[in-house]
C-alpha positions in Angstrom: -14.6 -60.1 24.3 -15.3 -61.7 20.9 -16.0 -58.2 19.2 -12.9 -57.0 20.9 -10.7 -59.7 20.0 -12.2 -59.4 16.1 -11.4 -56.2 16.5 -7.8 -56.7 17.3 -7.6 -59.1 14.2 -8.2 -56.8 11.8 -6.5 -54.3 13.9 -3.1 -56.4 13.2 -4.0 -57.6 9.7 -4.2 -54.4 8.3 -0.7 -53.4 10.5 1.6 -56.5 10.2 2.1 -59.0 7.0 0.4 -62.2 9.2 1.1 -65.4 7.5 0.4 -67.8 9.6 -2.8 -68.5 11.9 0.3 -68.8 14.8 1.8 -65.3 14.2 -2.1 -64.0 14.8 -2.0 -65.9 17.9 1.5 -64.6 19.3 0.8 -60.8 18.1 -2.9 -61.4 20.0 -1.3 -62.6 22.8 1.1 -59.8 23.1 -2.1 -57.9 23.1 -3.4 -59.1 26.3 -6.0 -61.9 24.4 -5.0 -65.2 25.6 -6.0 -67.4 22.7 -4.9 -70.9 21.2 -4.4 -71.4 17.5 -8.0 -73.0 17.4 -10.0 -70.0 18.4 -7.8 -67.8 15.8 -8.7 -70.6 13.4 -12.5 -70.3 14.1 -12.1 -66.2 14.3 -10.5 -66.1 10.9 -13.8 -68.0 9.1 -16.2 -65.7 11.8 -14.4 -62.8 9.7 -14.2 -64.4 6.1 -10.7 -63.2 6.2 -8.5 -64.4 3.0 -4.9 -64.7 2.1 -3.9 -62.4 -0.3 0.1 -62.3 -2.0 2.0 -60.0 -0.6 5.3 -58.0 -1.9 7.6 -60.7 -0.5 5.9 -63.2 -2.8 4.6 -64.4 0.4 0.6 -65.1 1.6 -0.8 -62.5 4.0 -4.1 -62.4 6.0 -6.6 -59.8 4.5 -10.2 -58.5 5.0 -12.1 -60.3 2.5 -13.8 -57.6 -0.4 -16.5 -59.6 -1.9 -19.4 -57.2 -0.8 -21.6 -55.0 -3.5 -21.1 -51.4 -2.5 -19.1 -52.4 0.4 -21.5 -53.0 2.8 -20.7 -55.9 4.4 -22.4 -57.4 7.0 -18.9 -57.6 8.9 -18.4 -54.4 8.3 -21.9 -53.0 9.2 -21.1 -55.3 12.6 -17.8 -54.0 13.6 -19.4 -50.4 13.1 -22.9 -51.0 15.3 -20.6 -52.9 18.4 -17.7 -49.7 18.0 -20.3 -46.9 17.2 -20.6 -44.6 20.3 -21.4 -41.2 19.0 -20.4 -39.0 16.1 -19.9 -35.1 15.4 -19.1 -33.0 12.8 -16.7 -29.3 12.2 -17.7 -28.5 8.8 -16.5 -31.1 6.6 -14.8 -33.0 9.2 -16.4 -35.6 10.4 -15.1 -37.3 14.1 -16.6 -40.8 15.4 -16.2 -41.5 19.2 -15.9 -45.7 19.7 -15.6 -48.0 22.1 -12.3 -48.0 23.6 -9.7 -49.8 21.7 -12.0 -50.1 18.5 -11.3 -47.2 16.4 -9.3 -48.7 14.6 -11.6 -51.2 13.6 -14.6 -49.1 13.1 -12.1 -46.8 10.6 -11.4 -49.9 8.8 -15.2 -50.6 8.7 -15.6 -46.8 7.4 -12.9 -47.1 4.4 -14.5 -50.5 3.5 -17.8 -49.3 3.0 -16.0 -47.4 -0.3 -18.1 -43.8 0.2 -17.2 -41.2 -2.4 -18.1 -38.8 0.2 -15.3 -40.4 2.5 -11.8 -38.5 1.3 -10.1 -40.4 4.3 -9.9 -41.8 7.2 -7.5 -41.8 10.8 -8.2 -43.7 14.3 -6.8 -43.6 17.8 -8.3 -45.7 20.5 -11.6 -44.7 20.9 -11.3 -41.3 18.3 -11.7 -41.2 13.9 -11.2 -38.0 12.3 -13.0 -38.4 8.3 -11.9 -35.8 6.1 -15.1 -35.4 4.2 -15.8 -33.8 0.6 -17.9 -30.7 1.6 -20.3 -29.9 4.3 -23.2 -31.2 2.5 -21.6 -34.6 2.2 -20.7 -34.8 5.8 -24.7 -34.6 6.4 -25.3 -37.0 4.2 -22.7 -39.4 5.5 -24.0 -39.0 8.8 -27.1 -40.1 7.6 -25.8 -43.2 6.5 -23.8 -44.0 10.2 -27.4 -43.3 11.4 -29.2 -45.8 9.2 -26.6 -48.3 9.9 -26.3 -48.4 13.9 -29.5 -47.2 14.6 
């Protein structure tokens, strides 16, 4: 439920300017998570998430981008609990995940900063990588391998 809910979080970080730790709650809640503003509290330091300005001149949520090369042991998390199975069509490359954490797992992807990674789109439980070439698509197989394995 945790992973889930963390899931969520960044989910709606990365879709909605969230200000406050009560407009996390309310947008969670409409998701189904029944939470109080103490567990978002405690969920926002489990995720090192920041506040970042946004356009309005306001403070947002964000994913926190401290980590060398992008491999962050959040992100390497979110993409071992999401990881289900992965495929490649030349140099696309699709990811099957956990139901409801594609989303999550795609953020996880982009985060990790590969050159080989053009870019990324989720569903529910579906990410389609548009990779550089064939060869790279291997090689960032390889990688997802090392990672969940």
């Amino acid at each position: 439920m945790k992973v889930n809910r963390h899931a969520k979080i960044i989910e709606l970080i990365n879709k909605y300017h969230v200000e406050t730790q009560e407009e996390l709650a309310d947008y969670l809640n409409q998701e189904g998570f029944h939470v109080t503003q103490a567990t978002v509290s405690r969920d926002i330091r489990d995720l090192k998430l920041t506040k970042v300005p946004s356009e309005n001149g306001k403070q947002r949520y964000a994913v926190h981008q401290a980590a060398e090369n992008g491999m962050s042991e959040k992100y390497i998390r979110v993409l071992r609990d999401g990881f289900v199975s992965m495929d490649m069509a030349q140099n696309i490359l699709v990811i099957k995940t956990v139901s409801g954490m594609a989303m999550a797992v795609c953020v996880a992807i982009d985060g990790m900063k590969w050159n080989e990674v053009v870019g990324s789109i989720a569903g529910d439980d579906t990410i389609m990588c548009a990779i550089r070439s064939v060869e790279d698509t291997v090689a960032v197989m390889d990688k997802i391998r090392k990672i969940v394995l």
